[in-house]
C-alpha positions as CSV (number, residue, x, y, z in Angstrom):
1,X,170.2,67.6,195.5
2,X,166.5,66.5,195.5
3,X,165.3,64.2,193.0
4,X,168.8,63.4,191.3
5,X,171.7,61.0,191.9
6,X,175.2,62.2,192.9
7,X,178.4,60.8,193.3
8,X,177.4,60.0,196.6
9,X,174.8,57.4,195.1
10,X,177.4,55.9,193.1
11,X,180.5,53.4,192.6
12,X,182.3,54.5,189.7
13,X,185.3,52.8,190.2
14,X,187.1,50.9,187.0
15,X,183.7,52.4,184.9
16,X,184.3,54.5,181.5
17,X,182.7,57.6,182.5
18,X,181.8,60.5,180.1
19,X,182.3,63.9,182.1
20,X,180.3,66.9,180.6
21,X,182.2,69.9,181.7
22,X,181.7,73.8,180.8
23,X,185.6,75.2,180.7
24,X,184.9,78.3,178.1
25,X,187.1,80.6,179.1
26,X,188.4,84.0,177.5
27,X,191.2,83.8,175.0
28,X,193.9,85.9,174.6
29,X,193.3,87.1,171.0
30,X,196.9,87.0,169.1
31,X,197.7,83.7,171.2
32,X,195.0,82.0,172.1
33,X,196.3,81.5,175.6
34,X,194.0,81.1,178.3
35,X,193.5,84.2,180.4
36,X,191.3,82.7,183.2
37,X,191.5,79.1,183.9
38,X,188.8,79.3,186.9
39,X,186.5,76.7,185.7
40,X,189.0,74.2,185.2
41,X,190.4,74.4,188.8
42,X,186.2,74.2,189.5
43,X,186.2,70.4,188.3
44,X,188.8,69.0,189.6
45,X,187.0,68.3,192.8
46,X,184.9,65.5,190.6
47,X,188.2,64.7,188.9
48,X,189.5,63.9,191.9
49,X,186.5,61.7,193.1
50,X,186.7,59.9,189.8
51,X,190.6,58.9,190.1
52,X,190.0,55.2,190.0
53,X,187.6,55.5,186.6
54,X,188.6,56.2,183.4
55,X,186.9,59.5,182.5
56,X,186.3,61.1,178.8
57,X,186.2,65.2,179.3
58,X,183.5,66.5,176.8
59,X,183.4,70.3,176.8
60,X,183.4,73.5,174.3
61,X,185.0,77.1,173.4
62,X,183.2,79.5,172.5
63,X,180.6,78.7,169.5
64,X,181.6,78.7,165.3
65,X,182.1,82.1,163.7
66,X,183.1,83.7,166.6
67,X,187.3,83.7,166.9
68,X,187.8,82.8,169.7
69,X,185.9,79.1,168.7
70,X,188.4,76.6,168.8
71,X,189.7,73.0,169.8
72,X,190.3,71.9,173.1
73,X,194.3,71.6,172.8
74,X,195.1,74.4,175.5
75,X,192.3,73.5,177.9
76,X,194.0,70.1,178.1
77,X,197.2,70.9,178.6
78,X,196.1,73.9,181.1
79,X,193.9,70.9,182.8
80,X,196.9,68.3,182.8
81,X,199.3,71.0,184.7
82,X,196.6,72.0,187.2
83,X,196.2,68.2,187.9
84,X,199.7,67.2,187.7
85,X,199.4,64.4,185.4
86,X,198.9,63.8,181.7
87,X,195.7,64.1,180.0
88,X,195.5,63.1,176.4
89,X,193.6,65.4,173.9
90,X,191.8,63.2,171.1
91,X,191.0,66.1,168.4
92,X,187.7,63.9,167.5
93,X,184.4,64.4,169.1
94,X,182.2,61.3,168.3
95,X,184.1,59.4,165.5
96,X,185.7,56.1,165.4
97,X,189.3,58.1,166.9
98,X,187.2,59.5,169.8
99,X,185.6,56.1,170.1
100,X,189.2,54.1,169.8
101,X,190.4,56.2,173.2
102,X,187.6,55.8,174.7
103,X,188.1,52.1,174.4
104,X,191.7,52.1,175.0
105,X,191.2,53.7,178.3
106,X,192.4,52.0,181.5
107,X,191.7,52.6,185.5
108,X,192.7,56.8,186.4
109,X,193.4,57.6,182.4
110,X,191.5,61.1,181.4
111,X,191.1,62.1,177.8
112,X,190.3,65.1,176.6
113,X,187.8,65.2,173.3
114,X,187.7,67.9,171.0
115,X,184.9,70.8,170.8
116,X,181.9,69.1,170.8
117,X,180.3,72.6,168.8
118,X,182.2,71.2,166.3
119,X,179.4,68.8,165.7
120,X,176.7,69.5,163.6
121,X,174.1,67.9,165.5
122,X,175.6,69.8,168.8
123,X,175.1,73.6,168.0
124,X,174.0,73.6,164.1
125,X,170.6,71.6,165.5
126,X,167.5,73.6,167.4
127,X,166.1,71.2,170.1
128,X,162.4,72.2,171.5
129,X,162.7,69.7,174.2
130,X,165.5,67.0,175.8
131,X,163.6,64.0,174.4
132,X,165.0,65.5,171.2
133,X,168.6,65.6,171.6
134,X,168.5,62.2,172.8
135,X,167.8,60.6,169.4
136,X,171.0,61.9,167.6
137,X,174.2,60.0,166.5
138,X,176.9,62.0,168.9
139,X,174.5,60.5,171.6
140,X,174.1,56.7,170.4
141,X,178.2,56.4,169.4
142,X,179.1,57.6,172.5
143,X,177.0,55.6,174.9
144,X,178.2,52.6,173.6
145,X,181.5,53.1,175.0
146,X,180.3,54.5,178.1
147,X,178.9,53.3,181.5
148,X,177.8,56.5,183.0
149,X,177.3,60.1,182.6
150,X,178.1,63.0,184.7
151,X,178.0,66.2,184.4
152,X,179.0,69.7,185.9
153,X,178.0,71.7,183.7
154,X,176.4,73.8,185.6
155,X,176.8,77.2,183.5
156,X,175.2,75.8,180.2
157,X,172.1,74.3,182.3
158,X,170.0,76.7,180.5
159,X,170.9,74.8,176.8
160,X,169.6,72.3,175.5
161,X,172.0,69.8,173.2
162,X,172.8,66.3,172.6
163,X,175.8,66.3,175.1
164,X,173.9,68.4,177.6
165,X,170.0,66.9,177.9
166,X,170.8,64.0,175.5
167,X,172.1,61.2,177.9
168,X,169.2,61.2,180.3
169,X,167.5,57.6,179.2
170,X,170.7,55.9,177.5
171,X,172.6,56.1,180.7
172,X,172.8,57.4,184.8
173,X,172.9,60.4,184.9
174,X,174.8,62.0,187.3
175,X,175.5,65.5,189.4
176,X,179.0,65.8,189.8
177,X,180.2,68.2,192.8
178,X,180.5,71.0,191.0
179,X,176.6,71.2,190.1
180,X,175.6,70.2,193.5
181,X,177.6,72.7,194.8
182,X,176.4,75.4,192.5
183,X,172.5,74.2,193.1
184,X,172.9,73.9,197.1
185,X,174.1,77.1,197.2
186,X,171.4,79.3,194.8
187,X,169.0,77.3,196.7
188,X,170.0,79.3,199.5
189,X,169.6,82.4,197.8
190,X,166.0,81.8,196.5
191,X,164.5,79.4,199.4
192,X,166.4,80.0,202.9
193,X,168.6,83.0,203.0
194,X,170.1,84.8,206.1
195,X,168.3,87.7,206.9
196,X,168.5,90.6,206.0
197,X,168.9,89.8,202.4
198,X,170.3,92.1,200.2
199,X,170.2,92.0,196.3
200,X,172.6,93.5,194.2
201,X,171.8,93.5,190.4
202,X,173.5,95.3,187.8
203,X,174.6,94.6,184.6
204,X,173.2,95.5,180.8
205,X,170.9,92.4,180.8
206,X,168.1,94.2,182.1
207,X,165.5,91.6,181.3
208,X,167.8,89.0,183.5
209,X,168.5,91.3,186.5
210,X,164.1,92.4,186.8
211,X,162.8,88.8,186.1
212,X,165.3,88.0,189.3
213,X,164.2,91.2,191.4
214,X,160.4,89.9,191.1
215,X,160.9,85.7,191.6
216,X,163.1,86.8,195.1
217,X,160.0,89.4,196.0
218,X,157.4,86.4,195.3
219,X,159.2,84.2,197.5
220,X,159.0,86.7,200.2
221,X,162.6,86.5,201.3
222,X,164.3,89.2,199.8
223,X,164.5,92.4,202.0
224,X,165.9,95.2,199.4
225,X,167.0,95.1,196.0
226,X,169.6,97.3,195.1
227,X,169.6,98.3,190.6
228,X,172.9,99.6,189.4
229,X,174.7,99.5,186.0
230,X,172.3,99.6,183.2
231,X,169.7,97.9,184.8
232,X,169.6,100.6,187.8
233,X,169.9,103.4,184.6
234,X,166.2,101.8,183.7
235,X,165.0,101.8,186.9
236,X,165.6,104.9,187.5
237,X,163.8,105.9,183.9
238,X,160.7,104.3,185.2
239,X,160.9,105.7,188.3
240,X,160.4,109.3,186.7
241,X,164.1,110.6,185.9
242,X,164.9,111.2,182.8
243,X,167.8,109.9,181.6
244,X,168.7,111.3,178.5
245,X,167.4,110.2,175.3
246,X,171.1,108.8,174.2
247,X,170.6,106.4,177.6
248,X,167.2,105.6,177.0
249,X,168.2,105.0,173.6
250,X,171.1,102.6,174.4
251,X,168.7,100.3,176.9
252,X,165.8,100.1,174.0
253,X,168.7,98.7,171.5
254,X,170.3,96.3,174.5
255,X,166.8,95.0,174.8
256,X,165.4,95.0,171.4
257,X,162.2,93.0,171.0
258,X,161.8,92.1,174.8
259,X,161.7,96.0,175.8
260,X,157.6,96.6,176.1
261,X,158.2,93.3,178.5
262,X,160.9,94.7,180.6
263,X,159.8,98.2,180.7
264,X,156.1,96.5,182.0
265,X,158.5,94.6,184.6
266,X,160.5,98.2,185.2
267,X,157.4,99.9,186.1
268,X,155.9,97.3,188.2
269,X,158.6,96.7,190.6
270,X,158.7,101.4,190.9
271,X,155.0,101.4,191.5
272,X,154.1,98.3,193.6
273,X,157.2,97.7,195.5
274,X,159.1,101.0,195.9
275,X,159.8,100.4,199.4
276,X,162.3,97.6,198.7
277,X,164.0,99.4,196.2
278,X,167.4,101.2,196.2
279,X,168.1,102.8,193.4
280,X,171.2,105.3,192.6
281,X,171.7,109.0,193.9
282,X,174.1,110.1,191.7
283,X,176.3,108.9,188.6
284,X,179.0,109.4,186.6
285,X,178.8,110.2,182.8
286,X,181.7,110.3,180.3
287,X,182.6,113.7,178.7
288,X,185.4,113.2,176.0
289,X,186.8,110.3,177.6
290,X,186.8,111.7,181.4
291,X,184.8,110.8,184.2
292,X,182.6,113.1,185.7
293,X,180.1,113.0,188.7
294,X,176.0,114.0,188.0
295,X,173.4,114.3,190.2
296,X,169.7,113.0,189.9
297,X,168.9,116.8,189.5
298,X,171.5,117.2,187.2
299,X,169.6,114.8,184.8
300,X,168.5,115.0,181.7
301,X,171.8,114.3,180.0
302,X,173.6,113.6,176.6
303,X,176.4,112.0,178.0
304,X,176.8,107.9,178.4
305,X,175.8,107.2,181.9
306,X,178.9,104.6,182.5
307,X,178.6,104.5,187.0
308,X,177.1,105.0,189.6
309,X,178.2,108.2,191.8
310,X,180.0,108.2,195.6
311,X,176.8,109.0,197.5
312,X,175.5,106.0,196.1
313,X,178.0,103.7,197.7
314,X,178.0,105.7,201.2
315,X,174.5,104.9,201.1
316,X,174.6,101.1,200.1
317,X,177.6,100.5,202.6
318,X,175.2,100.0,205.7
319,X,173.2,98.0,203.9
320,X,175.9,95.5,202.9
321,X,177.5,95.8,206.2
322,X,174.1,94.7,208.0
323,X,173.2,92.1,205.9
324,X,173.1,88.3,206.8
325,X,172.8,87.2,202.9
326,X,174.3,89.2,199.8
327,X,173.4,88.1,196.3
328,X,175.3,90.4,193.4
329,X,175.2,89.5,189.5
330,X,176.2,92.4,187.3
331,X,178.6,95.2,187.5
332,X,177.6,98.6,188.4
333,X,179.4,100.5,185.8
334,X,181.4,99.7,182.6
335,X,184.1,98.7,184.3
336,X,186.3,98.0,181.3
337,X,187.4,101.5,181.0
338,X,189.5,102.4,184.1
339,X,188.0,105.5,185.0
340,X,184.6,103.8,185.5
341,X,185.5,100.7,187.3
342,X,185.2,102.3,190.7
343,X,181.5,101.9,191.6
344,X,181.8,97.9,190.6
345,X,185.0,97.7,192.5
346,X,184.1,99.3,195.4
347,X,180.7,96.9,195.8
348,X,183.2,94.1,195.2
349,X,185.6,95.4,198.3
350,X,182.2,95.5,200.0
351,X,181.1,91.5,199.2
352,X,184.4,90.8,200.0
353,X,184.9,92.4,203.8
354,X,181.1,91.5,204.7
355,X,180.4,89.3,207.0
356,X,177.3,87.9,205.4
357,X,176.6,84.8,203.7
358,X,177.6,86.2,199.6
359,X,177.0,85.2,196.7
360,X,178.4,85.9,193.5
361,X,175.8,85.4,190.4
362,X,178.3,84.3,187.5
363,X,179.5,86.1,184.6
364,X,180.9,89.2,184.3
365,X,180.6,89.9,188.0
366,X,182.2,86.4,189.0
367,X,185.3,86.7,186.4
368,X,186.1,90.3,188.0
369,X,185.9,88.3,191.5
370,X,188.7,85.8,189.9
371,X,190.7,88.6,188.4
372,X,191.0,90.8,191.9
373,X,192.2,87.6,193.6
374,X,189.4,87.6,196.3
375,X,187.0,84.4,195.6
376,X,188.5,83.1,199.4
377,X,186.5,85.9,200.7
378,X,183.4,85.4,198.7
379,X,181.0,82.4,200.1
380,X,179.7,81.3,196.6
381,X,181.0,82.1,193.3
382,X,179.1,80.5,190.2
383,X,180.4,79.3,187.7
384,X,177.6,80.7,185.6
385,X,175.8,83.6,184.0
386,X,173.1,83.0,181.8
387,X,172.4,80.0,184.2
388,X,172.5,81.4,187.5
389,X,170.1,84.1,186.4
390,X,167.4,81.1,184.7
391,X,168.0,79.6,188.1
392,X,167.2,82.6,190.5
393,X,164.3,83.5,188.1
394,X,162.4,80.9,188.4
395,X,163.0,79.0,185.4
396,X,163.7,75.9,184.9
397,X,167.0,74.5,183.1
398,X,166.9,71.5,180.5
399,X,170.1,69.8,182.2
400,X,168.4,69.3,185.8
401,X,165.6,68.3,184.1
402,X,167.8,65.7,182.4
403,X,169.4,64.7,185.8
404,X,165.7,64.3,187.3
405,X,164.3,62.1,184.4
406,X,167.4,59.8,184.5
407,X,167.7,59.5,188.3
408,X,163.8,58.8,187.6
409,X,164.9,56.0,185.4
410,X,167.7,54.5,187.0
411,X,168.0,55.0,190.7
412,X,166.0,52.0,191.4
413,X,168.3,50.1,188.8
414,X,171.7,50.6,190.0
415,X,172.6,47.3,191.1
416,X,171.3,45.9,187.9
417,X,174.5,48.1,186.3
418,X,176.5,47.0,189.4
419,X,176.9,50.7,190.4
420,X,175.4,51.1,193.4
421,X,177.7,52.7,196.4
């Protein structure tokens, strides 16, 4: 990755290493059980690189006031099992318990500290830029028991907090294989792709999914865009269907503040790039609790437009089946509810048996590829969501920047620290 030091750059061996990770995962509610442990089989790559070091796990669950916000406890002992060897949870984030394992560490210990949103100055704090989170206490008492930094995570590289941007001129900074892996490979989608490249974006962030659809069509690469879910039901509305004013309704509430701005981006991409576009050509609306198919000229309606219809996907299978490069971040329909899961399934069954280069874009879209047991067939799935879509529009995420100004600071130095590969 350009501009930023890896593991590659680095000899971590017998070095006290704080690893920044993103593990929130869903919760079972009554249990608190773990119902996806995806990203934690995602770092063990760097945990495996970093056997020989003595590694303090910093991560979070969730944020407070939600219920699902909790300690670290079940992560651990999820990690510890996936690994096969004990990892020690230290319910302390920054106080003189977390700092006491730290420093009782020796050569291929991990430790596990507690929620780090557990700490004021972590989430209770708003940072306008990284130079900010740098001067805070979480930062100062854990760099003193520390040699390095490395992070991977890569699906909160949008935030900007003390253990995310706030290490970038106390210590090297470094991208563990996880990030590099998850930048290398959006790169793709944005800079070099396989032609024909085909987007995919669905989902209710509507904003997201059309600030994407324009950075890909200013970079020239992109050869359709394909709307569906929400975002494809707004689409369609600026492209002169009427949706129904419960619909039109629901996507002025999702979007709230921001709607003038998307429905300015909406009608832009329908009246200057039409051509790329492929939009739905028929749907599926709920009618007391059933499914049932519509047609464009069957629209107005009063009904929840929860899919898109069959003759959409018979039309959108050549176009997945001829494409060198796939990128798909959103579902197509609210797929919770079992009888409107099949459009987003069937794209999935599509990614999966293409032989294109594919890329999943995080989130919802990326857990569903976890849960159907088919992320061997997919070429990239993130780790993100908010990230990946920062990332693929064009915007830049406080973390890299982070990793650039300390690889800026350090790379030159590394034999002064002795860490030079």
């Amino acid at each position: 990755m350009e501009g930023v030091l890896s593991l590659d750059d680095v000899r971590l061996e017998g070095r006290t290493i704080l690893y920044r990770v993103d593990v929130n995962s869903p919760l079972e509610p009554a249990t608190g059980i773990l119902l996806d442990d995806s990203r934690l089989h995602a770092i063990v790559p760097t945990l495996q690189s970093l056997s020989r070091s003595k590694i303090a796990l910093l991560s979070h669950q969730s944020r407070p006031g939600r219920t699902d916000f909790t300690d670290m406890a079940r992560h651990c002992e999820r990690l510890s099992k996936i690994l096969g060897q004990p990892i020690r949870f230290v319910p302390d984030v920054c106080g003189d318990e977390a700092i006491e394992a730290i420093e009782g560490m020796v050569d291929g210990d991990i430790i596990f500290l507690d929620n780090v949103r557990k700490h004021e100055e972590e989430y209770g704090v708003k940072y306008d830029a990284n130079e900010d989170t740098e001067s805070t206490g979480i930062v100062a008492r854990l760099a003193s028991v520390a040699d390095v930094y490395v992070t991977d995570a890569f699906a909160t590289a949008h935030r900007r907090s003390p253990t995310l941007t706030g290490f970038a001129n106390t210590l090297p900074c470094i991208a563990g294989s996880l990030m590099e892996e998850e930048i290398e490979s959006l790169r793709i989608a944005i800079r070099d792709p396989p032609n024909p490249y085909l987007a995919i974006l669905g989902g209710a962030k509507c904003d997201d999914s059309l600030k994407v659809a324009l950075n890909l069509i200013d970079r020239g690469h992109v050869d359709r865009i394909a709307f569906v879910g929400v975002s494809g039901n707004l689409i369609l509305w600026a492209d002169g269907n009427d949706i129904g004013e419960r619909n039109k309704q629901f996507i002025r509430n999702m979007m709230g503040q921001d709607f003038d701005e998307t429905w300015g981006m909406a009608e832009k991409l329908t009246s200057d790039y039409a051509e790329l576009l492929f939009l739905p050509r028929d749907l599926a609306v709920e009618i007391e609790g059933e499914r049932h198919p519509l047609s464009l000229g069957d629209l107005p309606t009063e009904h929840p437009i929860y899919d898109i219809g069959i003759q959409t996907l018979m039309n959108l299978r050549p176009l997945v089946k001829e494409a060198g490069c796939i990128l798909w971040n959103g579902p197509a329909s609210y797929f919770e509810l079992p009888g409107f899961a099949f459009g987003t399934i069937e794209i999935l069954n599509m990614c999966a048996e293409a032989s294109a280069m594919t890329i999943i874009g995080g989130g919802h879209t990326s857990a569903l590829v976890n849960q159907r047991g088919v992320a061997h067939e997919i070429t990239h799935n993130s780790t993100g969501g908010g990230a990946t879509m920062c990332f693929l529009s064009g915007d830049s995420l406080p973390v890299i920047g982070a990793l650039k100004e300390s690889c800026r600071k350090f790379s030159d130095r590394l034999d002064e620290f002795g860490l030079s590969a």
